[in-house]
C-alpha positions in Angstrom: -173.9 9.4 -105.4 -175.7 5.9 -104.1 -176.7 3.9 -107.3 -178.6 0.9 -107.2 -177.0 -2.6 -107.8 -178.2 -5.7 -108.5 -178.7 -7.3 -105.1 -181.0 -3.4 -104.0 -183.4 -4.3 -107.3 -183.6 -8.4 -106.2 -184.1 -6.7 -103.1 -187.2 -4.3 -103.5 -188.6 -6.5 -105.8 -188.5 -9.3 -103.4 -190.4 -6.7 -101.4 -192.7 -5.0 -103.8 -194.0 -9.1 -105.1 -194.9 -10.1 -101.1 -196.8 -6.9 -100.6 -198.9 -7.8 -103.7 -199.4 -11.4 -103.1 -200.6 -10.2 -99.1 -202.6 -7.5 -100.5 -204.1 -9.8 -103.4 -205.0 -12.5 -100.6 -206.5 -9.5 -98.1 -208.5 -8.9 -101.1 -210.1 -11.8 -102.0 -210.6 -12.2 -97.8 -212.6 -9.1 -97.7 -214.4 -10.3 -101.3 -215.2 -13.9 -99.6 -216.7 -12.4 -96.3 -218.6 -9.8 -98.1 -220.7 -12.2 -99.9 -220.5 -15.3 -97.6 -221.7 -13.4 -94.4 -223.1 -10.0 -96.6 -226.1 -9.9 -94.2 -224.6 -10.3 -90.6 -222.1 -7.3 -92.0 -224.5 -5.2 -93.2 -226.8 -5.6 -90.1 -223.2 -4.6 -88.2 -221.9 -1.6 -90.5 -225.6 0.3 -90.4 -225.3 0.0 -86.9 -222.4 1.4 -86.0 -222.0 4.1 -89.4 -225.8 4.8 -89.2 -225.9 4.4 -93.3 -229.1 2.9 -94.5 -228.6 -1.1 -95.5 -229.6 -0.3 -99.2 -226.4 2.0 -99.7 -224.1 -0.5 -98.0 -223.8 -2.6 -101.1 -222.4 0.3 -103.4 -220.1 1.1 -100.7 -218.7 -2.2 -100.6 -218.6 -2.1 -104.2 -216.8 1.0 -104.1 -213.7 0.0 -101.7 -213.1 -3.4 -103.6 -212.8 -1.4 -106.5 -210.3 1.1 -105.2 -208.3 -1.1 -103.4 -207.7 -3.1 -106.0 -206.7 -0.3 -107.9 -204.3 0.6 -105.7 -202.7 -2.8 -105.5 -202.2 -2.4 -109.2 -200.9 1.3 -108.9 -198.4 0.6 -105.7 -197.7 -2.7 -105.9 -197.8 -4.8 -109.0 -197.1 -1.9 -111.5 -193.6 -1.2 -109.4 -192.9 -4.5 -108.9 -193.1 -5.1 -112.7 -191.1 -2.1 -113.6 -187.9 -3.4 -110.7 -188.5 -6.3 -112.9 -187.7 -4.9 -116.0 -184.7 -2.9 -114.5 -183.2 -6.5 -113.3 -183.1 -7.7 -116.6 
């Protein structure tokens, strides 16, 4: 039976805290652009999904919030738990 070591926890950890800083920067990219150019993207997302501007914002709203719950879920919550298993 495989059992991790030490170096396989430094390892996945090493993993697990890259993926959260990229996803945590990707975040605040898509926050920045959605308020800095909010119109132009709007203008371009009602075109092309045919969803009325007015909805748009809740939608936006909407996907910050769940992606950043899922950088907390399957990122940052396992990274912190390999963590505590290194200690």
């Amino acid at each position: 039976m495989n059992t991790l070591n030490l170096d396989t926890i430094n390892y996945i950890c090493g993993f697990l805290g890259w993926c959260t800083i990229l996803n945590i920067v990707l975040f605040c990219y898509m926050a920045v652009m959605l308020i800095a150019f909010n119109a132009p993207i709007k203008r371009l997302h009602s075109r092309i999904m045919l969803i009325p501007k007015e909805q748009l914002n809740g939608l936006y709203f909407s996907l910050l919030a769940h992606y950043k719950l899922a950088i907390l879920i399957l990122n940052l919550v396992p990274y912190c738990a390999m963590k505590i298993m290194a200690q």
